[in-house]
C-alpha positions as CSV (number, residue, x, y, z in Angstrom):
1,X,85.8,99.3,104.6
2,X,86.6,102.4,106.5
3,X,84.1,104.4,104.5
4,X,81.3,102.1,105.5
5,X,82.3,102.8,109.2
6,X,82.4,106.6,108.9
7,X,79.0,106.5,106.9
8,X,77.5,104.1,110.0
9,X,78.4,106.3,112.4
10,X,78.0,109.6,110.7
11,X,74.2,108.2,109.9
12,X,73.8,108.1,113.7
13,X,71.7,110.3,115.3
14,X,73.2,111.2,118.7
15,X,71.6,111.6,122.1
16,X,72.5,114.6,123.6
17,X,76.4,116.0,123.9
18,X,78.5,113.1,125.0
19,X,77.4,111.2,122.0
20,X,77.6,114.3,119.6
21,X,81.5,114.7,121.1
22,X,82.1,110.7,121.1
23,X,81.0,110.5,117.1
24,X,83.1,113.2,116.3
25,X,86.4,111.8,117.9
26,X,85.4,108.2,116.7
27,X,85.1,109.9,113.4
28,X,89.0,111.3,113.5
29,X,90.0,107.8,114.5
30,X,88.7,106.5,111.6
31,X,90.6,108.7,109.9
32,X,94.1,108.6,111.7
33,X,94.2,105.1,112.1
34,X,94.0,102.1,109.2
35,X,93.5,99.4,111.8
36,X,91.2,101.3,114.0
37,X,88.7,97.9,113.9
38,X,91.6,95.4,115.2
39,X,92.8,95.5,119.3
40,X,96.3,95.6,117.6
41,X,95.7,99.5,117.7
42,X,96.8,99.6,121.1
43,X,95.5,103.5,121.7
44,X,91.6,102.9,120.4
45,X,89.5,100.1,119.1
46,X,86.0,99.6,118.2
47,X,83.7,97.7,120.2
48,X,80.1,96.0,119.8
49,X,77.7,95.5,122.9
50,X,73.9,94.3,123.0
51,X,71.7,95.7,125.5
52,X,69.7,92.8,126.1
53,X,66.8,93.5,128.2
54,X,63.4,90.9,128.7
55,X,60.3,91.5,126.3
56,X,58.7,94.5,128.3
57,X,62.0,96.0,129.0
58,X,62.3,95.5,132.8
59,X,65.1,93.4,133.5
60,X,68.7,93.9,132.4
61,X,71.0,90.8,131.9
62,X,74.6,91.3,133.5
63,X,77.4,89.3,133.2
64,X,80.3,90.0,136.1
65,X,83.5,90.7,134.6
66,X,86.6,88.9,135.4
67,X,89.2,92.0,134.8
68,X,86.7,94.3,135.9
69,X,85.7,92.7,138.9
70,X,82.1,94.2,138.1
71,X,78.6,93.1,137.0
72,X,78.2,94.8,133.7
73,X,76.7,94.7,130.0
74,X,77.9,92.0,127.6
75,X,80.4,93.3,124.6
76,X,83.8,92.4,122.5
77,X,86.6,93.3,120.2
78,X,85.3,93.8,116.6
79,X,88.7,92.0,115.5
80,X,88.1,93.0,111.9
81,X,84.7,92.9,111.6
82,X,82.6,95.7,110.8
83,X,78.8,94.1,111.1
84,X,78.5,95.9,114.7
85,X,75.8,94.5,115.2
86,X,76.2,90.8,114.4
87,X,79.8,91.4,116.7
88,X,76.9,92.7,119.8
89,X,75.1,89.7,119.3
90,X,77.8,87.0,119.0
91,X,79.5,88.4,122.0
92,X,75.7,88.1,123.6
93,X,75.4,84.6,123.0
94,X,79.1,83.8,123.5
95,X,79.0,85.5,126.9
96,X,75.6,84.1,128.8
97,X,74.6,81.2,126.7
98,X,70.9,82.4,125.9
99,X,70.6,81.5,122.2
100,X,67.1,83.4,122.1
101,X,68.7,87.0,121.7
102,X,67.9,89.0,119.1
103,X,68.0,92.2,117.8
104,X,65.5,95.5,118.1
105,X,66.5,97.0,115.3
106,X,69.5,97.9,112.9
107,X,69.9,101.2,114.6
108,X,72.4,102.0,117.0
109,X,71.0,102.3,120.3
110,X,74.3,104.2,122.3
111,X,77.4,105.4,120.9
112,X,80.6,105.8,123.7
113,X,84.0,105.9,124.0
114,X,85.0,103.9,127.0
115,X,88.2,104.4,128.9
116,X,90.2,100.7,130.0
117,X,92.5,100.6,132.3
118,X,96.0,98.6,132.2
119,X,95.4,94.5,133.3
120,X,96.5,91.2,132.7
121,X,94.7,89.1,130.0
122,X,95.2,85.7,130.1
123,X,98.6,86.2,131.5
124,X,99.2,89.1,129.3
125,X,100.0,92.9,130.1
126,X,97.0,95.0,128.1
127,X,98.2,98.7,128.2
128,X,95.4,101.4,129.0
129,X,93.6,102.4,125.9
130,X,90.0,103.3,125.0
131,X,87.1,101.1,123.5
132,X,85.2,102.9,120.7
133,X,81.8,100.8,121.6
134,X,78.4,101.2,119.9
135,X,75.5,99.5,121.7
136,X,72.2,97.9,120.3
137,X,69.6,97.1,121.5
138,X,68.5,93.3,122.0
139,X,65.9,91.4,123.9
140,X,66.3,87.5,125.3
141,X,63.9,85.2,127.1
142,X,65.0,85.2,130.7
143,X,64.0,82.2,131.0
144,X,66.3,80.5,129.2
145,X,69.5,79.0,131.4
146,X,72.3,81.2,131.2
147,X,75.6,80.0,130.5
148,X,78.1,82.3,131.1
149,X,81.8,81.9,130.1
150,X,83.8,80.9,132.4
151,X,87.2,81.9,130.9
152,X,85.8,86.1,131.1
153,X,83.2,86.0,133.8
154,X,82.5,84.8,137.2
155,X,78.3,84.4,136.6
156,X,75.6,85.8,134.6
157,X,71.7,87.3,135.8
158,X,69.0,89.5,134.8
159,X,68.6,92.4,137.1
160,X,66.0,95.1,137.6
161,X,66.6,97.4,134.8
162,X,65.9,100.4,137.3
163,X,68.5,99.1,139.8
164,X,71.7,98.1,137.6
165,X,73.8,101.0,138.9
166,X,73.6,99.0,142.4
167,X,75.5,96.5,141.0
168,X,78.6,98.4,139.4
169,X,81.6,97.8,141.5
170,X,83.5,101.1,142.7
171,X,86.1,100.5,140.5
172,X,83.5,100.4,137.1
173,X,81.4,103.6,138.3
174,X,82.0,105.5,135.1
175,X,79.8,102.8,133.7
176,X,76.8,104.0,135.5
177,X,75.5,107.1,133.4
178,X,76.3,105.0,130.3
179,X,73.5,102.5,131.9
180,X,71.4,104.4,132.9
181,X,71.5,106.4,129.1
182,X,70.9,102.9,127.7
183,X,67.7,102.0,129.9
184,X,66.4,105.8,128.8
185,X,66.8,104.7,125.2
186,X,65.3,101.6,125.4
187,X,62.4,102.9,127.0
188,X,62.1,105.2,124.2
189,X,62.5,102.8,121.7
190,X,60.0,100.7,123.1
191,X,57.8,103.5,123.0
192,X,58.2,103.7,119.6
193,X,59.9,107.7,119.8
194,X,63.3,106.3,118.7
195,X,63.3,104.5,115.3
């Protein structure tokens, strides 16, 4: 299991030097740790997020996070499972409701390692730890209703791709260059220069 992981990630061509750095830590995690894909590992877990942009890749859908108090990108716990990208895309659905998303492609579109802050989770204490997330890319029909859930977030909406840094709270800011690195590989993808 953890050799499928390593080979997934090692497969991954990165863009630029955060993502070169990221792989290589994720890739000593993978290592060190034997539950590395379960949020028991209270130091670093991994993580699946779609990008789920509109058909022409100008609108964004947000959902606004609960414990972060911030519109952001949709994204869960792997729990054990190690199809990323079936994890993005539940968490997709399970999160606005839109049952029309579906993948780009197999690929990874982002690979990060995301810093979380100490909070109360359903009436628990979550200590700070770090989210080993990789992102793919997804579209939807925004015209579908969205349904978010209630339980995690306070609303749902797509949002001008250009403009989703205007909606990061000042406590989520370190999200923003991971945003905006997502919207430049999308529009390469949809380009067709990223396979």
């Amino acid at each position: 299991m953890i050799q499928e992981v390593c080979k997934l990630i090692e497969n991954y061509k990165p863009a630029g030097v955060q993502e070169e750095r990221d792989r290589e830590v994720m890739l000593r995690y993978v290592e060190l740790f034997d539950d590395i894909l379960e949020r028991e590992n209270v130091f670093a877990h991994f993580t699946a997020s779609p990008w789920i942009v509109n058909q022409d890749g100008t609108r964004v859908l947000l959902v606004y996070h609960r414990i972060f108090d911030s519109w952001g990108w949709c994204g869960g716990h792997c729990d054990g499972d190690r199809d990323f990208l079936g994890v993005a895309l539940r968490e997709g659905r399970e999160e606005s409701g839109l049952s029309t998303i579906r993948s780009c492609s197999e690929e990874i579109l982002g690979l990060d390692i995301l810093p979380v802050g100490q909070h109360m989770r359903r009436g628990e204490f979550v200590n700070a730890h770090v989210h080993l997330n990789l992102t793919y890319l997804c579209t939807a029909d925004e015209k579908e209703p969205l349904r978010y859930k209630e339980d995690e977030t306070k609303g749902a909406m797509w949002a001008d791709a250009e403009k989703v840094a205007s909606y990061v709270s000042a406590w989520d800011r370190d999200m923003i260059p991971v945003y905006e690195k997502l919207n430049r590989r999308m529009k390469e993808f949809l380009r067709g220069s990223v396979k």
